[in-house]
NUDO-538142 format. One record per atom (N, C-alpha, C, CB): residue in one letter; x, y, z. Coordinates in steps of 0.1 Angstrom, whole numbers, plus 2048, in hexadecimal, padded with zeros to 3 digits. Atoms other than C-alpha are relative to their C-alpha. Glycine has a CB too. Layout:
BEGIN
AXYZ...
// end
This chain:
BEGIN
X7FE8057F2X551E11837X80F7FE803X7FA7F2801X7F07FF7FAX578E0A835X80280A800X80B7FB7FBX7FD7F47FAX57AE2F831X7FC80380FX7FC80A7F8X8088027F0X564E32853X80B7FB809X7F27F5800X7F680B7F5X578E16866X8108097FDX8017E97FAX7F47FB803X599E2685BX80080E809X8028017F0X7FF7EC7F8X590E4A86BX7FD801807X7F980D7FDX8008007F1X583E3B889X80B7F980AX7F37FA803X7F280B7FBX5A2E2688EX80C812800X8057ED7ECX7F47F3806X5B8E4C883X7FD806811X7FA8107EEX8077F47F7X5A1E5D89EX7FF7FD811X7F08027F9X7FE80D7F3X5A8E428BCX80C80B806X8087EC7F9X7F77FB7FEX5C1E4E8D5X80D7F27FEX7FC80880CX7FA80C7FEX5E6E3B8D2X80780180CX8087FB7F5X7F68017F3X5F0E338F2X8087F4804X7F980180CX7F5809800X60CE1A8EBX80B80C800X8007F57F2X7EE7FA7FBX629E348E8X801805811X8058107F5X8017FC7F2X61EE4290AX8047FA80AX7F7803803X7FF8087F6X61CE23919X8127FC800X7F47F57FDX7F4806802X63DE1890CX80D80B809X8027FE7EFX7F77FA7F8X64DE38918X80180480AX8028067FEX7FF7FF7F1X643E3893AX8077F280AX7F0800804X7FA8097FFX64DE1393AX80D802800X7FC7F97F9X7F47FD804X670E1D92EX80480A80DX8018067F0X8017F87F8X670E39946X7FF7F6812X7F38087FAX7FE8087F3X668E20965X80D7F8802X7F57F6802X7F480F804X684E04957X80C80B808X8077FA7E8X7F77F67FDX69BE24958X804806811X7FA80B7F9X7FB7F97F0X699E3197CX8007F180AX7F080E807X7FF80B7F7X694E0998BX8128007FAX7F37F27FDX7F77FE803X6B5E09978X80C805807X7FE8047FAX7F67F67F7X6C6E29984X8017FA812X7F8814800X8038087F3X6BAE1C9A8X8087F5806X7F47FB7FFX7F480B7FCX6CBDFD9A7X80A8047FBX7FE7F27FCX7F37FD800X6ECE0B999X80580880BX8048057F4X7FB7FC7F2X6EBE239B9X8037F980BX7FA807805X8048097F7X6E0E079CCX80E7F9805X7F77F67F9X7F180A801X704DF19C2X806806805X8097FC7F4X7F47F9800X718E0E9C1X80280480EX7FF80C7F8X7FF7FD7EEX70FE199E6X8047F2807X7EE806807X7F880C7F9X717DF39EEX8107FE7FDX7FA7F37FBX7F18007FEX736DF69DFX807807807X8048027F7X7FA7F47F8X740E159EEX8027F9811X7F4810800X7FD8027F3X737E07A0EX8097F4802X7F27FE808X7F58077F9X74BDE6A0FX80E8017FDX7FE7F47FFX7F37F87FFX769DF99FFX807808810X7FD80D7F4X7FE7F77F5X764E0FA1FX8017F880AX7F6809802X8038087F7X75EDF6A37X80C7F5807X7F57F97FBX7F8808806X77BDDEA2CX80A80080BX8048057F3X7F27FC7FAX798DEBA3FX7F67FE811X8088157F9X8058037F0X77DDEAA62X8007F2800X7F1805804X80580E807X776DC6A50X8107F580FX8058017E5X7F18097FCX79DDB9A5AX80180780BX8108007F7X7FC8037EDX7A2DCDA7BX7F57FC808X80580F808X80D8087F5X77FDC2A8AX8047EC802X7EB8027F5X80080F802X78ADA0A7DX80E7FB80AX8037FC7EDX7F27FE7F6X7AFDA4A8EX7FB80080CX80880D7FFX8057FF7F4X79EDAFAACX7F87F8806X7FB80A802X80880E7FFX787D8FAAFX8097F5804X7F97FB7F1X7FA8087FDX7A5D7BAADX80480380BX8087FC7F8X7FC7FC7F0X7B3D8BAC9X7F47FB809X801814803X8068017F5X795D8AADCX7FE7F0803X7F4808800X7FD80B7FEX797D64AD7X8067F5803X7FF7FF7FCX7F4808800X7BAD5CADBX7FE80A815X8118047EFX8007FC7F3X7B2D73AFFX7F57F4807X7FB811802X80A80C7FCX792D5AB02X8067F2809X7F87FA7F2X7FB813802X7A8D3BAFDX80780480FX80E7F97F0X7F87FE7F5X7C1D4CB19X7FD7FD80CX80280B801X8088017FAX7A7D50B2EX7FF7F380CX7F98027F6X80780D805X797D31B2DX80E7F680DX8017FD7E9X7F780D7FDX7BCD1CB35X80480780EX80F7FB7F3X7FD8007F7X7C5D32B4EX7F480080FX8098087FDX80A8077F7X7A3D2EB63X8017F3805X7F58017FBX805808800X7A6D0FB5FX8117FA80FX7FB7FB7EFX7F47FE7F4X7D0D10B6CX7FA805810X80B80F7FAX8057FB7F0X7C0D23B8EX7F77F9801X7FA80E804X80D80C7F5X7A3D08B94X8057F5803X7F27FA7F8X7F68097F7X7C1CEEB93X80580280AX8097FC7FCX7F77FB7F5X7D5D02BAAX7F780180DX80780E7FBX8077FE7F4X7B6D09BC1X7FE7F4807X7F48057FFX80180F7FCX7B1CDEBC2X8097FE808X8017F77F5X7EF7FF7FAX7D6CDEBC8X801805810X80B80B7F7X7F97FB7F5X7D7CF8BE3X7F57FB80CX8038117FDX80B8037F6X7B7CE8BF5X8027F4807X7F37FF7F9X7FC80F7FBX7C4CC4BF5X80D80480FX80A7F57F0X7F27FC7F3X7E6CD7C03X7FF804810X80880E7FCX8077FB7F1X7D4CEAC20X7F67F5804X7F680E7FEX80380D7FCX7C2CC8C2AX80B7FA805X7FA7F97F6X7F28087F8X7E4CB6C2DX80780780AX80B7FC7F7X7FC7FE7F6X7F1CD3C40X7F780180BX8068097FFX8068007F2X7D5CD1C5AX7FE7F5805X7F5806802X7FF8117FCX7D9CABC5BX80E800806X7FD7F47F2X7EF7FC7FBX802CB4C61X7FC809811X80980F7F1X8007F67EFX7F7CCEC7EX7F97F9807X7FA80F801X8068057F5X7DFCB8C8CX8087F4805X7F27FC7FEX7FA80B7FCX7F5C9BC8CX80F80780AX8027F57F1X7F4801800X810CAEC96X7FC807813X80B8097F1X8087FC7F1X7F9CBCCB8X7FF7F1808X7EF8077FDX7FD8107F9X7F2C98CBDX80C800805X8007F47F8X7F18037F9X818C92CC4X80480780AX80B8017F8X7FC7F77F1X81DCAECDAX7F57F9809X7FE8157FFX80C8067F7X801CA1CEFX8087F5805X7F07FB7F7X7F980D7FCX811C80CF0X80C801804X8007F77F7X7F47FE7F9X833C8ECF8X80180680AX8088047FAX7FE7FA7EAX82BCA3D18X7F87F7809X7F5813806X80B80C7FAX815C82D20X8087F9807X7F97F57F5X7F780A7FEX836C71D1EX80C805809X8057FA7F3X7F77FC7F5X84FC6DD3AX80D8017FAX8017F580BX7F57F5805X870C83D32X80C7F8803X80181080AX7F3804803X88FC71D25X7FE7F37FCX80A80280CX80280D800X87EC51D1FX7FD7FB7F3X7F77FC808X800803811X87FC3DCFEX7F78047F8X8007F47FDX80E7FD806X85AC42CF5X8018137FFX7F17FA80CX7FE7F0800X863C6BCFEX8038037F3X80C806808X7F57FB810X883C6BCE2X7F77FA7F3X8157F57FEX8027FF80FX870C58CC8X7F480B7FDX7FB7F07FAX80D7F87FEX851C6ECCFX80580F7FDX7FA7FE811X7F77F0809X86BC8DCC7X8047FD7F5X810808806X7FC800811X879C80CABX7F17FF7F5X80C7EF7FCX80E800807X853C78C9DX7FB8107FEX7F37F680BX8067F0800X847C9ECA8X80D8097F5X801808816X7ED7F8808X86FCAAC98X7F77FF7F0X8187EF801X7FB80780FX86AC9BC77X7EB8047FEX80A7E7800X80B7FC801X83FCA6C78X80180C7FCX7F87FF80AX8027F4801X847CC7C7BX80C8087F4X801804810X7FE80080CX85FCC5C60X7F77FD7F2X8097F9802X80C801807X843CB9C4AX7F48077FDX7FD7F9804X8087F5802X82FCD2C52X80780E7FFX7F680080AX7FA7F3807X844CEDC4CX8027FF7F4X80C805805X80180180FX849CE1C2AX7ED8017FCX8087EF7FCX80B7FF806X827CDDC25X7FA80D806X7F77F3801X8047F47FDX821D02C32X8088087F5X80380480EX7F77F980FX83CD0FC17X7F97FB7F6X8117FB7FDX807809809X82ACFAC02X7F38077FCX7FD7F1807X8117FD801X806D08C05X803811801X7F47F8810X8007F2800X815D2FC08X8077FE7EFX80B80A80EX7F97FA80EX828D2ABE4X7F47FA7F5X8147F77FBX80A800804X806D1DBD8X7F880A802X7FD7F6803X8087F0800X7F4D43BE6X8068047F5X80280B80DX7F97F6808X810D52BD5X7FA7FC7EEX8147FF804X80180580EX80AD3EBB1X7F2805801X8037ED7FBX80D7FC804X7E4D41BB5X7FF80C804X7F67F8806X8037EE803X7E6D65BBBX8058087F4X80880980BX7FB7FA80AX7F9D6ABA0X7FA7FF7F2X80B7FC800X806804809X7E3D55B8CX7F28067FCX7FF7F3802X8077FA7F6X7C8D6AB9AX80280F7F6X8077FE811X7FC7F8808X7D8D8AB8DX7FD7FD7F2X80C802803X7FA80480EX7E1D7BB6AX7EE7FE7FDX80C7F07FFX8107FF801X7B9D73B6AX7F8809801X7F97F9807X8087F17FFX7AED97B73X8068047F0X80780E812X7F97F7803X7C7DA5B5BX7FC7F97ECX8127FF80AX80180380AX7BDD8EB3FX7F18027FAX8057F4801X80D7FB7FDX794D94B46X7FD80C7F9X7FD80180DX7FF7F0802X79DDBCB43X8047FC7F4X80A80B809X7FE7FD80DX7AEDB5B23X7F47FB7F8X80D7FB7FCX80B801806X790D9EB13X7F480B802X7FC7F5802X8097FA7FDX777DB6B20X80180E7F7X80080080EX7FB7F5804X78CDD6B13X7FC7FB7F0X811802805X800805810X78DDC2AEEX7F17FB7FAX80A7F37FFX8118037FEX766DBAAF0X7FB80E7FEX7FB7F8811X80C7F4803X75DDDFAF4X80A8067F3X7FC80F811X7FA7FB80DX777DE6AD6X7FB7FC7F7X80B7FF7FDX80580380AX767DD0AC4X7EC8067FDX8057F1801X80E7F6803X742DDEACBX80480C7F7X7F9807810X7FF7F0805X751E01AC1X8017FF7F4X80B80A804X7FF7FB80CX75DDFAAA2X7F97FB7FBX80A8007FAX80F803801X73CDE5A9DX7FB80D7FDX7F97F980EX8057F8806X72BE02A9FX8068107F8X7F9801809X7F67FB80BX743E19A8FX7FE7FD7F6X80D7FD802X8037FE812X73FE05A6DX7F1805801X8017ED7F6X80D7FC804X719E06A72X7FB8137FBX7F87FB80EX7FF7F0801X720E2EA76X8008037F5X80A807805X7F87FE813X735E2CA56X7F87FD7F6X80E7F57FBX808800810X71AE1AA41X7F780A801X7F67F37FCX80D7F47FEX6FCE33A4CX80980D7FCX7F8802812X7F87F2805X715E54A44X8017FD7F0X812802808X7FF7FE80DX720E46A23X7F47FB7F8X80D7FA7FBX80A7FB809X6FCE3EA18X7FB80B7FFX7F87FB801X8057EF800X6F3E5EA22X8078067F8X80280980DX7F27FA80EX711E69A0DX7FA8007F3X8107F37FDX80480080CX706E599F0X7EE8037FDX8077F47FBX80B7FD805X6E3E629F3X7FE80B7FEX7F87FD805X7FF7F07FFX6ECE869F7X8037FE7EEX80F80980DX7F780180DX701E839D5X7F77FB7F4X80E7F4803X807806807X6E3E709C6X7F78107FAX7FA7F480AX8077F17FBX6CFE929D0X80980D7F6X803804815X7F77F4805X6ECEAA9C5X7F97FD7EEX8177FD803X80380080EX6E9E9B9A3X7F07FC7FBX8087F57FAX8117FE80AX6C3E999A0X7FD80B7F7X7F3803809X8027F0800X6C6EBD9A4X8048057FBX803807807X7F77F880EX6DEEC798CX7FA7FA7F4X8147FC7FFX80980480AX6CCEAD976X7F480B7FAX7FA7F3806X80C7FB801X6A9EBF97DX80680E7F7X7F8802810X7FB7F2801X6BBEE3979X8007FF7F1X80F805808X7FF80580CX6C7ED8958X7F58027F4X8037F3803X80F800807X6A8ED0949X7F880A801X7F87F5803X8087F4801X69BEEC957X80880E7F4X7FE805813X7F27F6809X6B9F02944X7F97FD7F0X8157F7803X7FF801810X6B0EF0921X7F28047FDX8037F17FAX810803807X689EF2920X80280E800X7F07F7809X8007F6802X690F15926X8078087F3X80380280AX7F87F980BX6AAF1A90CX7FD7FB7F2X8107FF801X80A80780AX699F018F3X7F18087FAX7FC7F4809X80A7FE803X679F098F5X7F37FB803X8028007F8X80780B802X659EF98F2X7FD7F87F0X7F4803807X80080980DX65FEE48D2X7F87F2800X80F7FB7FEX80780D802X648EC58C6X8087F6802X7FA7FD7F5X7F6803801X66BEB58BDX80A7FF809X8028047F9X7F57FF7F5X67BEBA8DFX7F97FA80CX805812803X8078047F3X66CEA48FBX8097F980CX7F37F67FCX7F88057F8X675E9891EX7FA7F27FFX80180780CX80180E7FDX676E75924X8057F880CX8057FB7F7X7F78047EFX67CE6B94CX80C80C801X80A7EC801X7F77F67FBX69CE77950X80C8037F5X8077FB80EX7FA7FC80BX6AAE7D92AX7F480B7F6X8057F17F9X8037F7809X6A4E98912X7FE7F97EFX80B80C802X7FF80A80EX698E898EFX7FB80A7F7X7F77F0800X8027F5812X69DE9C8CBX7FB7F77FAX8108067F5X803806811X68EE908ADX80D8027FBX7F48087F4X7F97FC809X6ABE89894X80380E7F4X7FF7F67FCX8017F680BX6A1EA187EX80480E806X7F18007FBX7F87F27FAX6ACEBD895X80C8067FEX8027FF80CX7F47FC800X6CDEB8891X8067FA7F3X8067FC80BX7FB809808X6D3E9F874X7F87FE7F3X8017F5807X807804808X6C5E9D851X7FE7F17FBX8028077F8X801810804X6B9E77843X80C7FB7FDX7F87FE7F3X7F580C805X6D4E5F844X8108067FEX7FB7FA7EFX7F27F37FDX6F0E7B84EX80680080DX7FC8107FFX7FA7FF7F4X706E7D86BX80180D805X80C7FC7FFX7FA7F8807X70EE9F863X7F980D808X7FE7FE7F1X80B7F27FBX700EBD877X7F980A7F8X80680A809X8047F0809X6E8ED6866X80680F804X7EF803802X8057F07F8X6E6EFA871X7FB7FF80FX7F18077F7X8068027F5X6C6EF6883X8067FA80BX7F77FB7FDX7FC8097F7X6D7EDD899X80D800806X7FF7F67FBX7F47FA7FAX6F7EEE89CX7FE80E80AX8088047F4X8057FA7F7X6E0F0A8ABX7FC7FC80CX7F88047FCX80A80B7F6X6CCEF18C4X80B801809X7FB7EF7FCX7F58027F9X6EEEE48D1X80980F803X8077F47F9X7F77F47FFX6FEF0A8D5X7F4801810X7FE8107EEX8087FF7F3X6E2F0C8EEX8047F480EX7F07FE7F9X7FD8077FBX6E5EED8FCX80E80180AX7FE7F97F7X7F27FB7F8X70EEF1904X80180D808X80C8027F6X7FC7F57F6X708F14915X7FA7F7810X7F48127FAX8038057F1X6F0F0192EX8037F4806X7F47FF801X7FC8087F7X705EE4936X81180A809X8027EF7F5X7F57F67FFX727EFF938X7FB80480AX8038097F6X8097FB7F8X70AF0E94DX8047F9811X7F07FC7FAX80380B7F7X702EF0962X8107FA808X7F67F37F6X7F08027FEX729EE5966X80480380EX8098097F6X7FB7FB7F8X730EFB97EX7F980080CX80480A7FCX8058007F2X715EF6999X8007F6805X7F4804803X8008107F7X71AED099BX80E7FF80AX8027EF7F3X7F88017F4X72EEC79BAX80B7FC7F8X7FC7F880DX7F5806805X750EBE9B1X8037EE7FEX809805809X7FC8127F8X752E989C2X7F07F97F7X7FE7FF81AX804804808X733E929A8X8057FB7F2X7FA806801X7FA804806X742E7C98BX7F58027F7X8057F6803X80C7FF80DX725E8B970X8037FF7F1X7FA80D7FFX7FF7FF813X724E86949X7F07FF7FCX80B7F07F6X8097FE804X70CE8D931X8007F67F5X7FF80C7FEX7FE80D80BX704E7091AX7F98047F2X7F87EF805X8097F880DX6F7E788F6X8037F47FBX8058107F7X80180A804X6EAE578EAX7F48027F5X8007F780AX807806809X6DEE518C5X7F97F67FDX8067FF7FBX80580C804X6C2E3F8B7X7FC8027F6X7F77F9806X8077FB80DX6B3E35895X7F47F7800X80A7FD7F1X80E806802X691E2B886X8067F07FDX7F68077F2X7FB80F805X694E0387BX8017FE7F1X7F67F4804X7FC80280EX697E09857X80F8017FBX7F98087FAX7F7804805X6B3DFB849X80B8097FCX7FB7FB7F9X7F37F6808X6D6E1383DX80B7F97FEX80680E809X7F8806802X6F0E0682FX80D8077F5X7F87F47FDX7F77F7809X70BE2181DX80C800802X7FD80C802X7F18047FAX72EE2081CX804808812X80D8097F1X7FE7FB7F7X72EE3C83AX7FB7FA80DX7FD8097FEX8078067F2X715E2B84CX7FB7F07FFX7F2809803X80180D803X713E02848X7F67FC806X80A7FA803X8078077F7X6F9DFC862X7FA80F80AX80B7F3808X80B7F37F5X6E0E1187AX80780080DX7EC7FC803X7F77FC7F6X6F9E0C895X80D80B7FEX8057F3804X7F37F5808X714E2087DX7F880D804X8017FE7EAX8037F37FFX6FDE3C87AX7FD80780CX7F68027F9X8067FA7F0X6ECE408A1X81180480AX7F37ED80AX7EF7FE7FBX713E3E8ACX80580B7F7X80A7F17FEX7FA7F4809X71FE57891X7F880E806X7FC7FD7ECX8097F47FEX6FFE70899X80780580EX7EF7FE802X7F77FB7F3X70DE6E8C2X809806801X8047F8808X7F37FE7FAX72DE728BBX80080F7FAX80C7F37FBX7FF7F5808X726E908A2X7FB80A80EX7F57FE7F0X8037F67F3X714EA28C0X808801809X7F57FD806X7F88047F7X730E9A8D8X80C80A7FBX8027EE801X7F3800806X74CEA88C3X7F880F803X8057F77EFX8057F2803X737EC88BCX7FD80980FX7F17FD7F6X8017FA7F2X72DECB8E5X814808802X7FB7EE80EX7F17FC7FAX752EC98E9X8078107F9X80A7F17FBX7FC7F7807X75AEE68CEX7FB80D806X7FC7FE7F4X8087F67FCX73EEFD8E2X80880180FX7EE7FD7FFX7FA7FD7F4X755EFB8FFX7FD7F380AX7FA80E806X8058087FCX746EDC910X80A7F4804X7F57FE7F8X7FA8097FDX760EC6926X7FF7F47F6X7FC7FE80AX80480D801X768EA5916X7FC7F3807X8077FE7FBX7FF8077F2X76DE94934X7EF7FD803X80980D80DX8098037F8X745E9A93BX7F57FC7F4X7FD80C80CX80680180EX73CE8B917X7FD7F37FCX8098047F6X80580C806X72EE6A90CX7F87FC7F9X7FE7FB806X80980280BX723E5D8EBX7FD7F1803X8088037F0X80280A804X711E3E8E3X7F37FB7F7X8027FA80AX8097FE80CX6FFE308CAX7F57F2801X80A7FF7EFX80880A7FDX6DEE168CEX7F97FB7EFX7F480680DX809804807X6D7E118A8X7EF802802X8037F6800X80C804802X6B1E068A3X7F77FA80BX8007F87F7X80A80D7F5X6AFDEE8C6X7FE80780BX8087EF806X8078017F4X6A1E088DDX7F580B7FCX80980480DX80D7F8801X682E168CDX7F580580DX7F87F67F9X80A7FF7FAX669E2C8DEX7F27FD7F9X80180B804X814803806X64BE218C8X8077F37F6X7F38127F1X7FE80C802X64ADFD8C0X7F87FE7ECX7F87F680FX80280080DX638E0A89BX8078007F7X7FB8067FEX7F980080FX640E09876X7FC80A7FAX7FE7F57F7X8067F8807X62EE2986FX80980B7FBX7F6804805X7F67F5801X63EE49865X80080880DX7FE8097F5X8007F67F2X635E5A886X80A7F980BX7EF800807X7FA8097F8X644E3C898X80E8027F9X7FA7F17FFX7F5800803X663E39885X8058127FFX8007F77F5X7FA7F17FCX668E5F88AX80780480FX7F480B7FEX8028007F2X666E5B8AFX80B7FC800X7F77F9808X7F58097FCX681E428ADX80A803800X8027F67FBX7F47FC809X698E56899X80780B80BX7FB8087EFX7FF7F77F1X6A5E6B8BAX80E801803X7F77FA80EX7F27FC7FCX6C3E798CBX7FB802812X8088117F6X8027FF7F4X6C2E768F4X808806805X7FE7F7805X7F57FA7F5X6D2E8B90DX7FD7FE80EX80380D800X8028037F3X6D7E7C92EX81080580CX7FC7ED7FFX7F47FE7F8X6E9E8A94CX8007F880AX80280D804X7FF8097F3X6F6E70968X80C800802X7FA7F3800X7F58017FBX70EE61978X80B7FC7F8X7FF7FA808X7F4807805X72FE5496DX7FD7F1806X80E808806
// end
């Protein structure tokens, strides 16, 4: 019977690594997603920045025109009080000053009541000639104030549609440079996709060679014997292939794409501990860097090169078997951004 239970337990399907690598595979692109996400925010308020202070400049203006505004309306609604009271007193001057003529052709010619009745009309019509100079240098101020209130209107009004424009102006600027970087997102899918299409072709179809989202994953054993840094043969063949089709790929990515290829080590969880290699972070970092050195020898920019090493802590199979710890033992090649 435990033989039995044992061969129906062998004969099960396991769908833990699958699950795990589709999981890993989702983390990955919610990931990439939000690092475009930032990066396109950064870009945009780098870009924006400089609209940032002259929209902000131009606000003050339109506030310090507001305030202008504002005092000198307020100057011409005194002056209109002013010039209303004034034109009242001169038609209280002209009427009083009609009265007296009235009363002086009333009055008999040369007689006391006559002279003071001229000196009263004399000295009226002095009064109202001042208060007629008086109420014309009040037109002149309130016409001027008048002007100065057209001329100040046109300028807020002028600084209101400058400020709409460059309103929509930035809005322009963010929609272009997401478009920018969504294009750029696109460019490098594409050279990504291409890529992978380049290796499966020059690869092969190997058991030992699978995709994984958007990295290429070796078994160690391709390139590295047990507990070695050290390139075989075989694995000096693999990568000969490999460097023609990134040398390949190089040249169709757009310039203004900042690409590298990352070649990140991992190991199973069993323990190493040798003078060369002290720790499973020693070795998964030594294996990267060994592939990195060797890209570079096949002709392969350094500039578009990046090693790193994950030890033991990013298993694709959470087992202890030997199938599992084979899985683990892996070399990734991912192309993205900078």
């Amino acid at each position: 019977m435990p033989l039995a239970s044992r061969r129906i337990r062998q004969g099960q399907a396991d769908y833990w690594p699958g699950f795990v690598d589709a999981m890993a595979t989702l983390l990955l692109v919610i990931i990439f997603l939000l690092s475009i996400f930032m990066l396109s925010q950064f870009y945009l308020s780098q870009a924006i920045t400089g609209k940032d202070s002259a929209l902000e400049s131009l606000r003050a203006q339109i506030s310090q025109l507001t305030d202008l505004l504002a005092l000198e309306q307020l100057r011409t609604s005194e002056l209109e009080t002013s010039l209303t009271a004034m034109t009242a007193s001169l038609a209280s001057a002209e009427e009083e000053q009609s009265r007296l003529s009235g009363l002086l052709l009333s009055a008999e010619a040369g007689g006391d009541e006559a002279n003071a009745l001229r000196a009263e009309l004399t000295e009226q019509e002095k009064l109202t000639a001042e208060a007629q100079a008086q109420v014309e240098l009040f037109n002149q101020q309130l016409a001027a104030l008048r002007s100065q209130l057209s001329s100040l209107e046109a300028a807020l009004e002028a600084a209101e549609a400058k400020d709409k424009a460059n309103q929509t102006q930035i809005a322009d600027l963010g929609r272009r440079l997401n478009s920018a970087l969504a294009q750029k997102v696109q460019e490098l899918a594409r050279a990504r996709s291409e890529f992978f299409g380049r290796l499966r072709v020059a690869l092969g179809n190997r058991d030992d060679i699978q995709i994984v989202g958007d990295r290429f994953v070796f078994q160690s054993e391709v390139f590295f014997d047990s507990g070695s840094a050290a390139l075989n043969p075989a694995g000096q063949t693999e990568l000969n292939k490999i460097a023609t089709a990134i040398r390949e790929i190089a040249g169709d990515v757009p310039d203004d794409i900042n690409w590298v290829l990352r070649i990140d080590g991992h190991s199973d969880s069993q323990p190493i501990s040798t003078p060369e290699f002290p720790s499973n972070w020693h070795l998964s970092a030594g294996r990267a860097i060994s592939v990195v050195r060797y890209l570079i020898d096949q002709g392969v920019p350094p500039n578009r090169l990046l090693a790193a090493g994950f030890g033991e802590f990013q298993p694709l199979a959470d087992g202890a078997s030997t199938d599992d710890l084979r899985r683990n033992r892996r070399i990734e090649f991912k192309l993205t951004e900078r």
